[in-house]
C-alpha positions as CSV (number, residue, x, y, z in Angstrom):
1,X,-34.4,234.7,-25.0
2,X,-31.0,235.8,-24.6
3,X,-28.0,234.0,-23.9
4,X,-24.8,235.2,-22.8
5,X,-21.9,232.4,-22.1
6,X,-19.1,232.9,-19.7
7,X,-16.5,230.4,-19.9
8,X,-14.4,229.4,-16.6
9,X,-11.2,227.8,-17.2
10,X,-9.4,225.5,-14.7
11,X,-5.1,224.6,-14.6
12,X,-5.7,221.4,-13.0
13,X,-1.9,221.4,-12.7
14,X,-2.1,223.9,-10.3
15,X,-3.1,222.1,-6.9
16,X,-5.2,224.9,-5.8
17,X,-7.3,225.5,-9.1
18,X,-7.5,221.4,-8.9
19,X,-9.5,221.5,-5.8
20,X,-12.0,224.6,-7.0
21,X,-12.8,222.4,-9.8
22,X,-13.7,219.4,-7.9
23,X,-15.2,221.4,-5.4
24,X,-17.3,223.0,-8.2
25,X,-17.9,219.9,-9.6
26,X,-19.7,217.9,-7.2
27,X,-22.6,220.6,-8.1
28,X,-25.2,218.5,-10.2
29,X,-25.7,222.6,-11.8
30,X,-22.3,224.5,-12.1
31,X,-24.2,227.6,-13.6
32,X,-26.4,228.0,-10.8
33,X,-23.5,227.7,-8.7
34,X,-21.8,230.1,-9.9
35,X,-25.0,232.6,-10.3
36,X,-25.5,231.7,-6.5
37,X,-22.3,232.2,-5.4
38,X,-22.0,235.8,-7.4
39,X,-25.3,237.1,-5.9
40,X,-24.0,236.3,-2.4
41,X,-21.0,238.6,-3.3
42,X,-23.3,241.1,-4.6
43,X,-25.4,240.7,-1.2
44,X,-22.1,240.8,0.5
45,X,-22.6,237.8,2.4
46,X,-19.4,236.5,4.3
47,X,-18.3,232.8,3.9
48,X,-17.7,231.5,7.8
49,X,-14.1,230.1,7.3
50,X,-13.8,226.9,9.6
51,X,-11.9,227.3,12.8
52,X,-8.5,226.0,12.1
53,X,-7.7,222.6,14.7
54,X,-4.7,224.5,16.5
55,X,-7.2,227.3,17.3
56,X,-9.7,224.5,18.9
57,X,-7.0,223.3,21.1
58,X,-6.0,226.9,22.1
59,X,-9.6,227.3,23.1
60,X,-10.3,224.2,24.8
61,X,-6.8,224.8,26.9
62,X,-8.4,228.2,27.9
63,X,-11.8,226.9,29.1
64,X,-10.4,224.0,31.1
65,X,-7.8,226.6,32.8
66,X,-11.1,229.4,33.7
């Protein structure tokens, strides 16, 4: 069997590559992870991106006012 390593490297000084690694790492299998989360991009399956909370409001406002 084959092998073939791919190192991912994190600046935890940078706040934003701080929270992908402790995102990442409340995986009990990074690898996998990561093997997961490239086939979905192969697949091209979107992420749903949570409604933001001023958006809520906005829509709320709009079904109390119909």
């Amino acid at each position: 069997m084959h092998i073939v390593r791919k190192p991912v490297a994190f600046n935890i000084e940078d706040p934003d590559q701080l929270a992908l690694y402790e995102h990442a790492m409340k995986r009990t299998n990074f690898s996998a992870y990561i093997k997961r989360l490239i086939q979905r991009d192969m697949e091209g399956v979107s992420v749903k991106r949570p409604i933001l909370e001023t958006q809520e409001v906005q829509t709320e406002y709009f079904n109390d006012f119909i």
